[in-house]
C-alpha positions in Angstrom: 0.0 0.0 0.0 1.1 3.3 -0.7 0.0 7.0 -0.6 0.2 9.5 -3.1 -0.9 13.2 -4.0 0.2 16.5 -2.8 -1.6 15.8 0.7 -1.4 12.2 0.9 -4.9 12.1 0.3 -5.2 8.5 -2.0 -4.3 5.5 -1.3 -2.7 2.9 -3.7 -3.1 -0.6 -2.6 -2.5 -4.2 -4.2 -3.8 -7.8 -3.5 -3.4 -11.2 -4.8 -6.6 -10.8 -7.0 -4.7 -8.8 -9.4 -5.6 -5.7 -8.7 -4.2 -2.4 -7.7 -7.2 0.0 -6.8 -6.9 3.7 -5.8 -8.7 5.2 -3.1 -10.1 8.6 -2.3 -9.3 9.0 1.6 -11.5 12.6 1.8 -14.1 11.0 0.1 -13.9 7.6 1.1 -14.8 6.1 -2.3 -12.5 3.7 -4.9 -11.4 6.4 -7.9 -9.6 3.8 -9.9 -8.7 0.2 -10.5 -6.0 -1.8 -12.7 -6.7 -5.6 -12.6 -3.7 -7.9 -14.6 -4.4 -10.8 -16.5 -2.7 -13.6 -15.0 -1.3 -13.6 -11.2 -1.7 -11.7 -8.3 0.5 -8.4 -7.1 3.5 -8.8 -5.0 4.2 -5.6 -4.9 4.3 -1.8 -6.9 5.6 1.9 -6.4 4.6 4.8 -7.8 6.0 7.5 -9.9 4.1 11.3 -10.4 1.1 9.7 -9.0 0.1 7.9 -11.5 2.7 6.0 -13.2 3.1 2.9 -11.5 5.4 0.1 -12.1 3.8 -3.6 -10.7 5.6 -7.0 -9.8 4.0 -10.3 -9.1 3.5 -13.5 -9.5 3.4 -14.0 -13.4 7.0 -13.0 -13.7 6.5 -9.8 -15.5 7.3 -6.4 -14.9 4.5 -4.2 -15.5 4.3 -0.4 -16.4 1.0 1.7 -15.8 -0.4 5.0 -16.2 -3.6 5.1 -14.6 -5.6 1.6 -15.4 -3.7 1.5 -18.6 -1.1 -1.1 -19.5 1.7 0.9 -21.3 4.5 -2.1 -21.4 5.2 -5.1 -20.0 8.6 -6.8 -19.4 8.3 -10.9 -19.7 11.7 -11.4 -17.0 11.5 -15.4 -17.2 12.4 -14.8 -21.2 15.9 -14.2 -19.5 18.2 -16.4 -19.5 18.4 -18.4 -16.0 16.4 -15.9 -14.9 12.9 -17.6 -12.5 12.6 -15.2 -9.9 9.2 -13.9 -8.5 9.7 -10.5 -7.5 8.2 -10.1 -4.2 9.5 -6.3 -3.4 10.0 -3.2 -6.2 11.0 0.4 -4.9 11.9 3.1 -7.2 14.6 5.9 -6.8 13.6 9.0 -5.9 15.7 10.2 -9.3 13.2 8.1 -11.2 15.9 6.6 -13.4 16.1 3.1 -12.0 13.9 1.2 -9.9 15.1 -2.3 -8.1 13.7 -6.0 -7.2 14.1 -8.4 -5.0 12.6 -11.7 -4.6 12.6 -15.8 -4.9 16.3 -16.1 -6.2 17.7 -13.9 -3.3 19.0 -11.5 -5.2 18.9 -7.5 -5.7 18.1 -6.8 -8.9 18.8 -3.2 -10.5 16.3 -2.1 -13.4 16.4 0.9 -15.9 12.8 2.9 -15.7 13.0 3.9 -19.3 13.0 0.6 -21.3 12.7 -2.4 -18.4 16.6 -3.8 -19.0 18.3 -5.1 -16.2 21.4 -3.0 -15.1 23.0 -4.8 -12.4 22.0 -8.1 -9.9 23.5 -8.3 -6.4 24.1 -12.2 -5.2 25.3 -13.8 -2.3 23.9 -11.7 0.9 20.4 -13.4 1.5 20.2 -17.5 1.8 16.1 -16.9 1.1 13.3 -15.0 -0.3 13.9 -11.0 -0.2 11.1 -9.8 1.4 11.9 -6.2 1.4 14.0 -3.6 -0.9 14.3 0.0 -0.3 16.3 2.9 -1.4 18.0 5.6 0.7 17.1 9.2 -0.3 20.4 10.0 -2.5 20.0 7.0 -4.6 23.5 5.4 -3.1 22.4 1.9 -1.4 19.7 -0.3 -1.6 18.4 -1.8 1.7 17.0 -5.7 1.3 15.8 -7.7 3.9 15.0 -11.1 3.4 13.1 -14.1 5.3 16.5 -15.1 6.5 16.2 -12.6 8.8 19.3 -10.5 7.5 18.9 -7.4 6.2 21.7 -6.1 4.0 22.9 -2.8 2.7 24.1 -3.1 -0.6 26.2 0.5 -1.9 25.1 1.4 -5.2 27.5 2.8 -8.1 25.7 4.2 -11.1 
């Protein structure tokens, strides 16, 4: 779940029925909905409110503006490559977002076309759970159901 808008006032939030609704806090109504095909959300971030970039169980990256698909990255057409994303975050540059997931590893993205830039092995022994990123873009935080919780430095 996430909350967006100049005041905070709507709230983003995903299930594993595929969709990601929007909500209206003053209001207290839904004021939008994106439902996937196949599998349910893991996770999402937002970018300018509406742009919204989704992970989850069908193994594809998923870029939206509003309720609208606008692309969609197909990540088990890579090579060795079976992880469920469980966590996304975005920068706060909005130039790369990352993933974490199934094959314990941190996974660095470019926002622009969907191509991986860069994936981080060895630090979790399980599922990542969790990946943030600190305000200057410089490390990614993961924490994993292993219990560790690593802090990986970032050089872009």
């Amino acid at each position: 779940m996430k909350l967006i808008g100049k005041n905070e006032e709507i709230l983003m939030t995903s299930s594993k029925d595929k969709s990601l609704l929007k909500w209206d806090l003053q209001n207290q109504k839904r004021i939008g909905a994106y439902v996937q095909k196949m599998g349910g959300i893991n996770s999402f971030d937002v970018l300018n409110n509406d742009f919204c970039i989704i992970v989850g169980q069908d193994k594809k990256i998923n870029f939206t503006n509003g309720n609208k698909l606008i692309k969609s990255v197909d990540t088990s057409s890579f090579k060795s490559y079976q992880d469920e994303c469980m966590s996304l975050c975005v920068s706060k540059s909005g130039t790369f977002f990352v993933t974490g997931g199934t094959e314990k590893s941190v996974k660095v993205w470019n926002i622009v076309n969907g191509s991986l830039l860069f994936e981080g092995k060895g630090g979790h022994s399980s599922t990542i759970n969790i990946v943030q990123i600190s305000d200057n873009d410089k490390q990614i935080i993961s924490g994993g159901k292993d219990g560790n919780i690593l802090i990986w430095d970032l050089y872009m």
